[in-house]
N, C-alpha and C positions, 0 to 999 in steps of 0.2 A: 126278124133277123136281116132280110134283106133290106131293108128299110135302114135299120144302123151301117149295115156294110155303105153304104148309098149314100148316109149321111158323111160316114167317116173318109171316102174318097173323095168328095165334097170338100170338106175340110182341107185335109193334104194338098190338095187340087190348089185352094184357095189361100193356102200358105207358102206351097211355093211359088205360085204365079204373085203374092205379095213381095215374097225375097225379093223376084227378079226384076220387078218393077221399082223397089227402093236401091238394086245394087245399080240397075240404069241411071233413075234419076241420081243418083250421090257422082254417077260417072261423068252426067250432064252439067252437074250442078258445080262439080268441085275444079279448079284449074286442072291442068296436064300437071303440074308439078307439084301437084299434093296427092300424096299417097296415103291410103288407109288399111287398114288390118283390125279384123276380131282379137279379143281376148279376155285376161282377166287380171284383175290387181292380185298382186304376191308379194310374197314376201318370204325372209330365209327364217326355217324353223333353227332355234339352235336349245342344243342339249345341254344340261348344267350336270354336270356327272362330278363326284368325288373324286380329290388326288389321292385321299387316305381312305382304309378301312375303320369301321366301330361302328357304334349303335346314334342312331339318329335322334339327336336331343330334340331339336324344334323346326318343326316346320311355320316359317313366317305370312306365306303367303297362301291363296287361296287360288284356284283353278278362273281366271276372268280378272284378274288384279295386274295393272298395271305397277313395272318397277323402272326405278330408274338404273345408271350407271352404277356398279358398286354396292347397290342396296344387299344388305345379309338377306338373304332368300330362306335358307336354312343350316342348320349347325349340325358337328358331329360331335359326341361328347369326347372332352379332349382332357381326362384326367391323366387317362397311361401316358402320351404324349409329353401333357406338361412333369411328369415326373421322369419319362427320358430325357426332359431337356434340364430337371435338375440336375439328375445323373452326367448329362454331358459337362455340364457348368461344371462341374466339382471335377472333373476330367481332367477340363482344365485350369485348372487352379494348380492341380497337383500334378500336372507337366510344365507350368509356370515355375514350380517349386523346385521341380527336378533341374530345370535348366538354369535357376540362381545357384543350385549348389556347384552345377558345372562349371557358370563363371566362375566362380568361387575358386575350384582345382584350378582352371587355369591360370589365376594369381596367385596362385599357392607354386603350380608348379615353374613358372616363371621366375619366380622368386629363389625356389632351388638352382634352378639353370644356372641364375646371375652370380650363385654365394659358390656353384662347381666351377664358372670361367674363372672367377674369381683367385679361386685357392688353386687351380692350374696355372692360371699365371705367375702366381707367388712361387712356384714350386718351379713353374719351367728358371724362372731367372735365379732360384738358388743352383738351380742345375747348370745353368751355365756358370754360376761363380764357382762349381763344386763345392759347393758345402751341402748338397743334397743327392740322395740314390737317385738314381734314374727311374727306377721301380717306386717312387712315391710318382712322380709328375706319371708316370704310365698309369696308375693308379686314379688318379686325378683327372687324366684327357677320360677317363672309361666313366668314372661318374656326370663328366659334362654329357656324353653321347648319351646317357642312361635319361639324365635330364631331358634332353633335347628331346630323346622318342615320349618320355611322360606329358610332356606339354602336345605334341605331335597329336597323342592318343586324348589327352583333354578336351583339346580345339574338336578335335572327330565329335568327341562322345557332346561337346556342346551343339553342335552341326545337327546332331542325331534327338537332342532335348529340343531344339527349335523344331524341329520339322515333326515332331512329337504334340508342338503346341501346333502347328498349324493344323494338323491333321485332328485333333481335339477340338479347333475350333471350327472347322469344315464339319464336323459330324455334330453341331450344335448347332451349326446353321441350317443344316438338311433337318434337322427335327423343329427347330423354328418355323421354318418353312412350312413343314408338316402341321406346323400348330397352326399358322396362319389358315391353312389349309381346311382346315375343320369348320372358318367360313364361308359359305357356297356364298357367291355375290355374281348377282346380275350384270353380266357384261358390256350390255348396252342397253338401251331403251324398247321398251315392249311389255306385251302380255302374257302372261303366262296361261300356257295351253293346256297343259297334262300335270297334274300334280301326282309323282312316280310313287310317293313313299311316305309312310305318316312317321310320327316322334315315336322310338323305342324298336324299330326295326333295325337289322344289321345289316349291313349293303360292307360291301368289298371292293375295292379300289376300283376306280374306273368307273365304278355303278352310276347311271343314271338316277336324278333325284327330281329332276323334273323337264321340262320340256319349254321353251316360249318362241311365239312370233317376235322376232326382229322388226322393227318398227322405226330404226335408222334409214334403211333405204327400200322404199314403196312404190312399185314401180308396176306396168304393166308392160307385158312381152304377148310381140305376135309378130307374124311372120309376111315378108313381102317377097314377092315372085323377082327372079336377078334384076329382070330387064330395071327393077327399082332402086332396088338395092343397093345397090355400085355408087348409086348417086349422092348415098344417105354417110353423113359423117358423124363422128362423134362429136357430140355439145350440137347438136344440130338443136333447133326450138321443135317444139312437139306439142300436139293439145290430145287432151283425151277428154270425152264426152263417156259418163257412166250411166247404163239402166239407171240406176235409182236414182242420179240426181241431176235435174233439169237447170245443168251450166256448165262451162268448158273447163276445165283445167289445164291448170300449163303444167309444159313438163319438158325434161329434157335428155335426148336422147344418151344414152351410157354403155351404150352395148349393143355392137350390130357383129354380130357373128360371123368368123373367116371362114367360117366351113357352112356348105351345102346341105342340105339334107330333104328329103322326100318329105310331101304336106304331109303334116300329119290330119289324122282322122276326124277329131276333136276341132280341124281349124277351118272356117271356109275364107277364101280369098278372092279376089275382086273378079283373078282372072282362074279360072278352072285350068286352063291349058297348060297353066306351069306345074311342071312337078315338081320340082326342084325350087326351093325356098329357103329364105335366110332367116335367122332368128334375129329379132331387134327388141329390145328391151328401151322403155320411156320412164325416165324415173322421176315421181311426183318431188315437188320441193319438200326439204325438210322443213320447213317452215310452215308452209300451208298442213302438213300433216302432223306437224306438234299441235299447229291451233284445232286441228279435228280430232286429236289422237283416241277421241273415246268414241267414235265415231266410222274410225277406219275398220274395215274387216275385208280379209283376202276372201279371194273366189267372187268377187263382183265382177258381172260382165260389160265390156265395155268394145268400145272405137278407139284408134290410136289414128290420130292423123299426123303427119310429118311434110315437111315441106323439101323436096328432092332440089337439089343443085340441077340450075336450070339449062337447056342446052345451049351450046356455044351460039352467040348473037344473041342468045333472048336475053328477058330481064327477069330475075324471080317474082309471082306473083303475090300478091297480100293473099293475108287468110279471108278467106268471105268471113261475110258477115255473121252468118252461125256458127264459125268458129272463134270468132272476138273475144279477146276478153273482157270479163267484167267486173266489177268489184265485188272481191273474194268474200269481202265480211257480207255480202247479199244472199249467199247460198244458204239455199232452204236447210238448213241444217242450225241448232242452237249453238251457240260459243258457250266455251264453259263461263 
């Protein structure tokens, strides 16, 4: 027993005097204006959830299946749907129908109007010739007024038949919508993580169906102490060196965080004494990670190195030489 204890402080002994011997030499080795940070490749989980409720017809994809933009992931079965959106079509059809007949009155009752000025006029000028009662023309001004409020009440009730179709046609768009709705499509490029749900379960609006890594922006985030930080801009050039694979990657910087925050637990940094650290994110090319894309996988550990805006008089330095790039189709990795 004492013998493993002995071995095992041994060990500890011999891995942290290795840390501090590599975080010296990289301190030795690297210019003043290149700065490094621990971390790991990430990326954003994103959730494919239903806009509609019903029973899940197909599920398309498998838990490790890469999709693209668009692709149908999975369906909801969409019979009641498509038969509310009969229903709404015949809606409006027959609010289309309602509001030709409304045209319709209001040439009708236009027409009356024209034949009541009409016969008042006729009547006002026997009135002045007197060869007519006065109580016919009084009689005559009352059916124009009668006229006038019919057409008045037309035009309304036509106002009322339009807005009858549009309201018909809005409520066949919102179940169109809901039809389209029934397929789940892959919003961006990636793999699917967590397959939520099989064919013939009921899931309820909102309900998640499945889960994937986002695979558009692949980036690695870690953290640099202020005195660096300040210096570090956005689009800045960046390389990162991964455990598993023996070559530099380029990258560029996307994301250097306004707000402060205490190291975290999980991160070590060059210098211990800062507490107080920035988050920066290095986001790999999309390009180099479509050509790997069966290849990528978040939680790899890695180096971010960055090149800081040099101080006033100096000149920014080149990347040493084990940060070089080299020709990307060489990495020990197969292309598809």
């Amino acid at each position: 027993m004492r013998l493993q204890i002995g071995l095992t402080a041994v060990a500890i002994f011999l891995a942290a005097g290795g840390y501090i011997l590599w975080t010296q030499s990289q301190d030795d080795v690297l210019p003043v204006d290149i700065a490094y940070g621990n971390g790991q490749i990430e990326a954003v989980q994103v959730d494919i959830s239903s806009m509609v409720a019903g029973r899940i017809e197909t599920v398309s994809v498998r838990e490790g299946d890469m999709v693209t933009p668009g692709q149908v992931v999975s369906t909801v079965d969409a019979k009641i749907i498509e038969a509310q959106l009969a229903q709404a079509k015949a809606q409006i059809a027959a609010a289309e129908a309602e509001r030709a007949a409304a045209q319709a009155q209001i040439g009708q009752m236009e027409a009356l109007l024209a034949l009541a000025q009409e016969e008042e006029e006729r009547s006002r000028a026997l009135v002045a010739r007197g060869t007519s009662p006065q109580s016919n023309l009084d009689t005559l001004s009352t059916n124009v007024a009668v006229a006038e409020a019919n057409l008045e009440a037309a035009r309304a009730a036509l106002l009322a038949h339009e807005r009858a179709v549009d309201a018909a046609r809005a409520a066949a768009d919102q179940i169109a919508a809901n039809l389209e709705d029934t397929e789940l499509t892959a919003p961006t490029v990636g793999r699917i993580l967590y397959r939520l749900v099989e064919p013939g379960e009921i899931i309820s609006a909102g309900a998640r169906v499945m889960t994937m890594v986002d695979l558009s922006e692949v980036y690695l985030e870690f953290y640099l102490p202020a005195t660096q930080a300040h210096r570090l801009a956005i689009g800045d050039e960046a390389r990162i060196k991964l455990d598993v694979v023996d070559a530099v990657v380029p990258a560029i910087v996307t994301f250097v965080s306004p707000v402060s925050q205490f190291t975290p637990r999980t991160v070590e940094t060059a210098d211990e004494r800062q507490n107080l650290v920035f988050r920066v994110r290095a986001r790999v090319p999309q390009e180099l990670v479509e050509a790997y894309i069966d290849y990528v996988r978040t939680g790899i550990r890695g180096v971010a190195y960055v090149r800081l805006a040099p101080e006033p008089g100096q000149a920014p330095s080149d990347w040493p030489a084990e940060l070089q790039l080299a020709d990307l189709s060489n990495l020990p990795l197969p292309l598809n």
